[in-house]
C-alpha positions as CSV (number, residue, x, y, z in Angstrom):
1,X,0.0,0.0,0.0
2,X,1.4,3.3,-1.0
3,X,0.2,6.5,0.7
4,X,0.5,9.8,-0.6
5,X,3.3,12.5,0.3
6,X,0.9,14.4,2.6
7,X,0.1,11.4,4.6
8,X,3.2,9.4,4.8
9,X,5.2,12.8,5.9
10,X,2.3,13.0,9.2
11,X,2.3,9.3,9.8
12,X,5.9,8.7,10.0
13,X,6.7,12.4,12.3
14,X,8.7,11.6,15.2
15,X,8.8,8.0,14.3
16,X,11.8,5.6,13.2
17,X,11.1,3.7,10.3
18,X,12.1,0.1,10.8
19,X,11.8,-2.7,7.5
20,X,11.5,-6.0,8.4
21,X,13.1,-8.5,6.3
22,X,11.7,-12.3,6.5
23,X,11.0,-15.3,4.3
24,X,7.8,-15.9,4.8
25,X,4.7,-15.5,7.0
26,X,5.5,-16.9,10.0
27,X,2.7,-18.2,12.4
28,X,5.4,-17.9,15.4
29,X,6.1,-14.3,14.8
30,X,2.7,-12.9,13.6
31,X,1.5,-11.8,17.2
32,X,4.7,-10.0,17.6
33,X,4.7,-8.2,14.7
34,X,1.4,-7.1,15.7
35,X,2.6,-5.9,19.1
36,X,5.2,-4.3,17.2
37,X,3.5,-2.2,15.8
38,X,1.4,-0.9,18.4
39,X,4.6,1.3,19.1
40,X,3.9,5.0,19.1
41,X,7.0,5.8,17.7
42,X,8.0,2.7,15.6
43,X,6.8,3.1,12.1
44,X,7.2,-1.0,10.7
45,X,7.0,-2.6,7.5
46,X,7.3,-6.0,7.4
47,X,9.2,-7.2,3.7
48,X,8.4,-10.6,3.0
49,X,10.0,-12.7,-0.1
50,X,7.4,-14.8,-0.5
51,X,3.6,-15.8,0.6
52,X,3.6,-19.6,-0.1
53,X,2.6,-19.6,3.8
54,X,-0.5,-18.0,3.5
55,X,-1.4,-20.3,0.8
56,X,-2.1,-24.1,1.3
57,X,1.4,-25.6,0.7
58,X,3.2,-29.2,1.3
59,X,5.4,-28.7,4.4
60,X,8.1,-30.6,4.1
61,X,8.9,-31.7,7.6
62,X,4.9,-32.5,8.1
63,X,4.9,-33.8,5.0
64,X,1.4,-33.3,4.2
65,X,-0.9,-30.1,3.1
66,X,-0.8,-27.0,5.6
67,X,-3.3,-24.1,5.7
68,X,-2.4,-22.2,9.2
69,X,-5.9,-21.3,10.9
70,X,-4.4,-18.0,12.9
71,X,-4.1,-15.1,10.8
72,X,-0.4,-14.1,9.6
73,X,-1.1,-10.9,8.3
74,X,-3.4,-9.1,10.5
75,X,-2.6,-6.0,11.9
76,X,0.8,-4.5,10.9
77,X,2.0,-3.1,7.2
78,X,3.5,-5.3,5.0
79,X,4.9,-5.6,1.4
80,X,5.8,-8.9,-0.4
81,X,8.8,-8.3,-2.4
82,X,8.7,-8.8,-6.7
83,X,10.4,-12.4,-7.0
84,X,13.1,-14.1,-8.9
85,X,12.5,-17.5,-7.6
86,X,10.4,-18.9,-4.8
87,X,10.4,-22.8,-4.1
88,X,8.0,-22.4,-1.4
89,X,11.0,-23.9,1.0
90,X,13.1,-21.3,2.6
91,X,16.8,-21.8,1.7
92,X,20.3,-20.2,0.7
93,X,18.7,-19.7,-2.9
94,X,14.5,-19.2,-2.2
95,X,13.2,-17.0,-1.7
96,X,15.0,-15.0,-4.3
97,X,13.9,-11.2,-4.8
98,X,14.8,-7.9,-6.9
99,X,14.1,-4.8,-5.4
100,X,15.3,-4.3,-2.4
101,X,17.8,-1.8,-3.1
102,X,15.3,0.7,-4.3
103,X,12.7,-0.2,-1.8
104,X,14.5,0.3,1.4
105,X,16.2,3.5,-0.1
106,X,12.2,4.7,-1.2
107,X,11.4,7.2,-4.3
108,X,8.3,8.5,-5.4
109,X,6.2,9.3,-2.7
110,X,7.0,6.0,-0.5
111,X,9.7,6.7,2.1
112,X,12.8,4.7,2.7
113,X,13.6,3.5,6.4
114,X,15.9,4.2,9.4
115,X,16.6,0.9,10.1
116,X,17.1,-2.9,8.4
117,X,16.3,-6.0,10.6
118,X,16.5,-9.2,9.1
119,X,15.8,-13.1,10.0
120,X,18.5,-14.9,9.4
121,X,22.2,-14.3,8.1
122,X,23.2,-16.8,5.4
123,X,20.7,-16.4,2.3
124,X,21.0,-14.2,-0.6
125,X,18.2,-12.6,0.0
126,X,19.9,-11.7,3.4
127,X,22.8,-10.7,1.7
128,X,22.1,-8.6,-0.8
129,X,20.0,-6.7,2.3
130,X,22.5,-6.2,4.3
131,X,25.0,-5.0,1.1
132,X,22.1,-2.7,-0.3
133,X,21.5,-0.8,3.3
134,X,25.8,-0.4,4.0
135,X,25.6,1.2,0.5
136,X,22.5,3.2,1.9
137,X,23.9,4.3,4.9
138,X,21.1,2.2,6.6
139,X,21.9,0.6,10.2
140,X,21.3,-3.5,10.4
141,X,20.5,-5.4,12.9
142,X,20.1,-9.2,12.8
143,X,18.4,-12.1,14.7
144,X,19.0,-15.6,13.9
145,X,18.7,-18.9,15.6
146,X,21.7,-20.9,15.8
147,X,24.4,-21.9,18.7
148,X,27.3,-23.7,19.0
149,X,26.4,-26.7,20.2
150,X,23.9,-27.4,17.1
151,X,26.5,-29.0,15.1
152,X,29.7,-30.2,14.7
153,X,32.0,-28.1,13.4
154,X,35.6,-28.6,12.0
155,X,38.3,-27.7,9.1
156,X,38.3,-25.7,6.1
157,X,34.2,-25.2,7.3
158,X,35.1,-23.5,10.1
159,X,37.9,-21.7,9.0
160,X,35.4,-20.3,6.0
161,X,32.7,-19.5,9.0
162,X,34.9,-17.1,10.7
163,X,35.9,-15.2,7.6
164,X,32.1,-15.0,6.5
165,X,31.6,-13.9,10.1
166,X,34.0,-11.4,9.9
167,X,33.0,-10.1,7.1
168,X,29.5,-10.0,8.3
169,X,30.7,-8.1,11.0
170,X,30.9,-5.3,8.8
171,X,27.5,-5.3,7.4
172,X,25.9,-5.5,10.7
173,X,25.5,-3.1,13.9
174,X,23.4,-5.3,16.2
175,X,22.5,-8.8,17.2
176,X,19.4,-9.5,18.6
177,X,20.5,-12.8,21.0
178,X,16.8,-15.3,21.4
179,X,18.4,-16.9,24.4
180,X,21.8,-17.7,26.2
181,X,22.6,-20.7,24.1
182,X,22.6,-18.0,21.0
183,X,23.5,-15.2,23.0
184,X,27.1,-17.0,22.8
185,X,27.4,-17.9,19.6
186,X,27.3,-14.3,19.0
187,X,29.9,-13.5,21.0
188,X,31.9,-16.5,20.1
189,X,31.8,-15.5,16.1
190,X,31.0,-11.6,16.2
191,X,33.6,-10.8,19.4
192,X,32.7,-9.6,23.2
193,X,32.1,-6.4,22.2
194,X,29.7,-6.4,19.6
195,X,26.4,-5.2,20.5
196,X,23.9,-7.6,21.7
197,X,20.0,-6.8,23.0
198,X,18.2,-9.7,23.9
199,X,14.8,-9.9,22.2
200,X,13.7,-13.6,23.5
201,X,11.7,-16.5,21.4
202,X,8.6,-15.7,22.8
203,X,5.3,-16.8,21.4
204,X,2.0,-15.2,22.5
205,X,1.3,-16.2,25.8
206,X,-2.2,-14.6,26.5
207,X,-3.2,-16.6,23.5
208,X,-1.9,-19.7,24.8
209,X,-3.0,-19.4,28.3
210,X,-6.9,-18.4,27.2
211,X,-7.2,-21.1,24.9
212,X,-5.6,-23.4,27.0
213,X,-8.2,-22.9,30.0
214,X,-11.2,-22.9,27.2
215,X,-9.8,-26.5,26.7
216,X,-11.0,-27.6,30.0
217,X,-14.5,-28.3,29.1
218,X,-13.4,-30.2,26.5
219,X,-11.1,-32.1,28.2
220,X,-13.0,-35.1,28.5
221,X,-14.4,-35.1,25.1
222,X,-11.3,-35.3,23.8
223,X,-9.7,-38.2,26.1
224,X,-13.1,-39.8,24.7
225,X,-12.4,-39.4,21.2
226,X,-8.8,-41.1,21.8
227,X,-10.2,-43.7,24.1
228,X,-8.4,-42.2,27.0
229,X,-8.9,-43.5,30.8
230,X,-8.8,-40.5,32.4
231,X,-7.3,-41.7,35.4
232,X,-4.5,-42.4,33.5
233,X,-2.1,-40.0,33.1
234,X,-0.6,-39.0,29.7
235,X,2.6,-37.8,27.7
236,X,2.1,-35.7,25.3
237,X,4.6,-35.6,21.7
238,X,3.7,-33.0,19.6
239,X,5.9,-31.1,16.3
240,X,7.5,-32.7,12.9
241,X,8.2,-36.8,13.0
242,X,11.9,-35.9,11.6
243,X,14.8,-37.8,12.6
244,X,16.2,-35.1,13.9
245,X,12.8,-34.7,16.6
246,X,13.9,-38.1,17.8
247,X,10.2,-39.4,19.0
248,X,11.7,-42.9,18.2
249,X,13.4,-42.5,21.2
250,X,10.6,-41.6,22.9
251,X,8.3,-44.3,22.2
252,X,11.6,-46.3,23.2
253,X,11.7,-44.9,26.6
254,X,7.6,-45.1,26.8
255,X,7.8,-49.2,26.0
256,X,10.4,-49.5,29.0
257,X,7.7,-47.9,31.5
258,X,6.1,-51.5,31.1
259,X,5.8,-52.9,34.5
260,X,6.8,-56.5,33.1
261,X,6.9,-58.4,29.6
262,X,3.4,-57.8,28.0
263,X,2.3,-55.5,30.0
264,X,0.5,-52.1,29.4
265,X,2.5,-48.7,31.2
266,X,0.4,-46.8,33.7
267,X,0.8,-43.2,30.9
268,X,-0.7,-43.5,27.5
269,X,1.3,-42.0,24.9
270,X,0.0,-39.4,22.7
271,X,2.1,-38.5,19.3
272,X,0.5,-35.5,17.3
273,X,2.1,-34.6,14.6
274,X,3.2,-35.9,10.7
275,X,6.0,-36.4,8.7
276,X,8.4,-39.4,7.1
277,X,9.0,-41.3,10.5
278,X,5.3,-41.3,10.7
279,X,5.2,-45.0,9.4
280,X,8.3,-46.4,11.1
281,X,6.9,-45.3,14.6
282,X,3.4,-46.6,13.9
283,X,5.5,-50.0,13.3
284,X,7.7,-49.8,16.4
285,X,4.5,-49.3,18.2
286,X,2.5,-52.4,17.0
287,X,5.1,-54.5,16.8
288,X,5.5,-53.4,21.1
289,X,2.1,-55.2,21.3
290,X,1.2,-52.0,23.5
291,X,-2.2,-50.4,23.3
292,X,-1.6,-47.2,24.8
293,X,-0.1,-45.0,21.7
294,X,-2.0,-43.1,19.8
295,X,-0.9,-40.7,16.6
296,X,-3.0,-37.9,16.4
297,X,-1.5,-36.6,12.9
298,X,-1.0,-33.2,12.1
299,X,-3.4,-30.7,13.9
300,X,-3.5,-27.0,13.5
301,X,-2.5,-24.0,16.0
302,X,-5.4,-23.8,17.1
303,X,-6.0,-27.0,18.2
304,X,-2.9,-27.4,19.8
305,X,-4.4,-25.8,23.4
306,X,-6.6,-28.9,23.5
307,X,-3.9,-31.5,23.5
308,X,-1.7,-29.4,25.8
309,X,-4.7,-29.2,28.7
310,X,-5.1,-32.8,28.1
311,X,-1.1,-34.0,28.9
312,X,0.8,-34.4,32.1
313,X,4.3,-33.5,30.6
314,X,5.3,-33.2,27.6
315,X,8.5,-34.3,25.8
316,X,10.8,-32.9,23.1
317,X,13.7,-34.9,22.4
318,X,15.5,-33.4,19.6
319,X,18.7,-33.2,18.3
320,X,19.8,-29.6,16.8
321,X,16.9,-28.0,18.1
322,X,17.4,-24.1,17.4
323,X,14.7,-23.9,20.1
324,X,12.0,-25.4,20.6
325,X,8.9,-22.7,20.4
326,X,6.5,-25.8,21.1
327,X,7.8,-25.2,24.7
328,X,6.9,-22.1,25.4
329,X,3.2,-22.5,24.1
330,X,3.1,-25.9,26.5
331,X,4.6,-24.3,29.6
332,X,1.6,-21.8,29.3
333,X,-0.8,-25.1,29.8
334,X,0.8,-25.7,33.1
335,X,2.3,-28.8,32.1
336,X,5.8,-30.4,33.0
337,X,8.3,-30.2,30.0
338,X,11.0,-33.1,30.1
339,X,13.7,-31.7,27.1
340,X,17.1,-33.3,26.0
341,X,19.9,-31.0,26.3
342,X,19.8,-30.3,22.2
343,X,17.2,-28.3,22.3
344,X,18.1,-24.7,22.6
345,X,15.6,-22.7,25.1
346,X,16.6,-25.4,27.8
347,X,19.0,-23.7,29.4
348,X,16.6,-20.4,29.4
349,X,13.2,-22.6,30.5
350,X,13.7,-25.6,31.8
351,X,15.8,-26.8,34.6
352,X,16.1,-30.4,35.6
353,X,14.2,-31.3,38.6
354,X,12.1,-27.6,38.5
355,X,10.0,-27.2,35.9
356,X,10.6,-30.9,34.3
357,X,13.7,-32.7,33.6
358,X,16.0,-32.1,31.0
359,X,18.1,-35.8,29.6
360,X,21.2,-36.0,27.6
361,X,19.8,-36.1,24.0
362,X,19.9,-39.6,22.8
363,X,20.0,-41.8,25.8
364,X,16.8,-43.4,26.1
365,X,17.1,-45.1,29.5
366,X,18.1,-41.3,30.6
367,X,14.8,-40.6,29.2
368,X,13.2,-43.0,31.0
369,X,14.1,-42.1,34.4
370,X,13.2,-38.2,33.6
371,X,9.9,-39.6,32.8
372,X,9.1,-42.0,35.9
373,X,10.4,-39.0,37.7
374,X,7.9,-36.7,36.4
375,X,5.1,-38.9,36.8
376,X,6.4,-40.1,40.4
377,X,3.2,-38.6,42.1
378,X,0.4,-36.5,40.0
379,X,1.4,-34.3,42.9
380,X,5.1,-34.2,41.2
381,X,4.2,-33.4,37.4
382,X,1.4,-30.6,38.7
383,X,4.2,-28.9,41.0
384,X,6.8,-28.8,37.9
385,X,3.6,-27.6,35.8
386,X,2.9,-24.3,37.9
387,X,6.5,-23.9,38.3
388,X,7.0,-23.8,34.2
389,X,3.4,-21.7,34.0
390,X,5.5,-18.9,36.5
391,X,9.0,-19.0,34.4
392,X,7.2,-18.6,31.0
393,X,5.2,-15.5,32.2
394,X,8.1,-13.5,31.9
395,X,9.3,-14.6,28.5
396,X,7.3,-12.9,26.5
397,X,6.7,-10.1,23.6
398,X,7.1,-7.1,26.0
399,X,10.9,-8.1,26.1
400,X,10.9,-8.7,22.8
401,X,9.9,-5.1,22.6
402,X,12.8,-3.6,25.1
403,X,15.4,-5.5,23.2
404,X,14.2,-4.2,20.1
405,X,14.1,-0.9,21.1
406,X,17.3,-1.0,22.5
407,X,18.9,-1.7,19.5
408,X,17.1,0.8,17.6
409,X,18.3,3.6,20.1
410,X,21.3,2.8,20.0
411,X,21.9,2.3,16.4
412,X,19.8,5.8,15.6
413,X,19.6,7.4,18.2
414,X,15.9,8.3,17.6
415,X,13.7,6.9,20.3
416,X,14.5,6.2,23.8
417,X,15.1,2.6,24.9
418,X,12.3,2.4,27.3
């Protein structure tokens, strides 16, 4: 949407104008974006490379057709950016635009910006950012999410990721750390003096927490539906059945809960989610002769909330987990997390023994104890539930906020932090 001279001179008075630079629609970061902009003196644009989000699309992790059911695009400006190529799969190479030079340095009536933020480092899209706003004079700040326990790293790789990181250095005058994990990964590769403001993965927690008490009523329709005993309690699985998301070793660890040979655990197990391990677990289940797993498939946000009232704790046992998002929107259910120590908000959200347990990522029968100590007592798991509830009320958009306005004050020196 272009607004005439008149307009856009009144509307942007007094305010810095920050461009947003992303992939896609992104059902995480919608809400913030919207909270973003409710910023007297932040003037945002989000710039998007392409919308295959917003349409139905194959994911490829879920492996199956995805239409979100929460709105990505409500309530904050945004542009989607002319394209060269768009595979519908974020990469190094997709999305691939033209025009971004010109649009963040603005002509003819539409105004250029103050600031450049961008997701993510490493694509061309990214790049050619970054290049366009050093010519421009334009400030950059960046948030990503890796650390440096993610991967193994070694050789001429590494050597070539510290001279990339040097010179990306150069391009960029602000990191925008998502937790402690990336916080020094940052450091490590950009130095201990480069400017950091922590703007933490947050997800919207007043959405979360509503929906998740709405669930309530519905609780016992839904352990119906599944043919749950409800005095049985349940562990709850729930994101992409990747390799990497290693529910095999969860169903693993679930099988050794039996009391003897043959016999059924006291927790049901409940795997929602799709993707190519879908078929191997459903195998390793059956062939456990066990009767208590059930896959749920692929469910939408918004019915997430129902599954998350439902559990007792939930589990994510990845490896080379960036973060783990799925955490934060369960810890606002109340609910014990148990996480393997590859995933990368554990060190923020989750400590052993307080708010769940946290396992060393591929051990099973280390998985296995975190789980019979969760589910010790019902008086244990609720304790460790109230306990995450309280640690994830303070991780939220309104620091996402104070980082980001942080950084913007310091690189322009045009609002105040606070």
């Amino acid at each position: 949407m272009v607004l005439p001279s008149s307009e856009m001179g009144s509307r942007l008075k007094n305010k810095v104008r920050l461009a947003y630079l992303v992939s896609h629609p992104i059902q995480y970061q919608a809400p913030m974006l919207r909270r973003i902009a409710q910023e007297p003196d932040i003037d945002l644009t989000v710039l998007f490379g392409s919308d295959f989000s917003v349409r139905d699309y194959k994911d490829e992790g879920f492996g199956v057709g995805v239409k979100w059911d929460v709105p990505l695009l409500d309530g904050y400006l945004h542009e989607f950016l002319p394209v060269l190529r768009d595979s519908s799969s974020p990469g190094a190479w997709s999305p691939l635009n033209y025009g971004i030079f010109s649009r963040l340095r603005g002509s003819r009536g539409v105004a250029g910006f103050d600031v450049l933020w961008v997701h993510g480092y490493s694509s061309v899209n990214t790049i050619q950012a970054m290049l366009a706003a050093k010519a421009l004079g334009i400030p950059v700040l960046v948030r990503a999410e890796p650390w440096l326990g993610d991967r193994e790293r070694g050789g001429p790789r590494l050597l070539a990721k510290r001279l990339f990181f040097k010179v990306l250095r150069r391009l960029i005058d602000g990191a925008l750390p998502i937790g402690t994990l990336n916080a020094a990964y940052w450091r490590h590769y950009l130095g201990e003096d480069f400017p950091l403001h922590q703007m933490p993965y947050a997800v919207d927690n007043q959405y979360f927490r509503s929906r998740c008490l709405e669930a309530r009523e519905g609780r016992a329709a839904l352990r119906n539906e599944l043919g749950l005993d409800s005095a049985r309690p349940v562990i709850l699985f729930a994101s992409k059945l990747q390799s990497r998301k290693r529910c095999a070793d969860l169903l693993a660890a679930y099988i050794n809960l039996s009391p003897g040979p043959g016999e059924e655990p006291h927790p049901y197990l409940v795997i929602v989610g799709d993707g190519e391990e879908r078929a191997p677990l459903e195998r390793q289940a059956a062939e456990s002769g066990l009767e208590g797993v059930r896959f749920c498939g692929f469910r939408n946000q918004s019915e997430l909330p129902r599954f998350f009232d439902m559990a007792t704790v939930f589990v994510l046992p990845s490896r080379h987990e960036p973060w783990g998002l799925i955490v934060n929107e369960v810890m606002n259910a109340g609910r014990a997390v148990v996480v393997s120590d590859d995933v990368g908000c554990q060190p923020d959200l989750v400590e052993d023994g307080v708010e769940g347990c946290v396992f060393r990522a591929g051990d099973v029968a280390a998985l296995t104890h975190a789980l019979r100590k969760v589910l010790a007592t019902p008086e244990t798991a609720v304790a460790m539930g109230q306990r995450a509830l309280e640690k994830i009320e303070s991780w939220n958009f309104e620091e996402d906020v104070r980082g980001l306005r942080r950084a913007i004050a310091q690189v322009t020196r045009k609002i105040t932090a606070e």
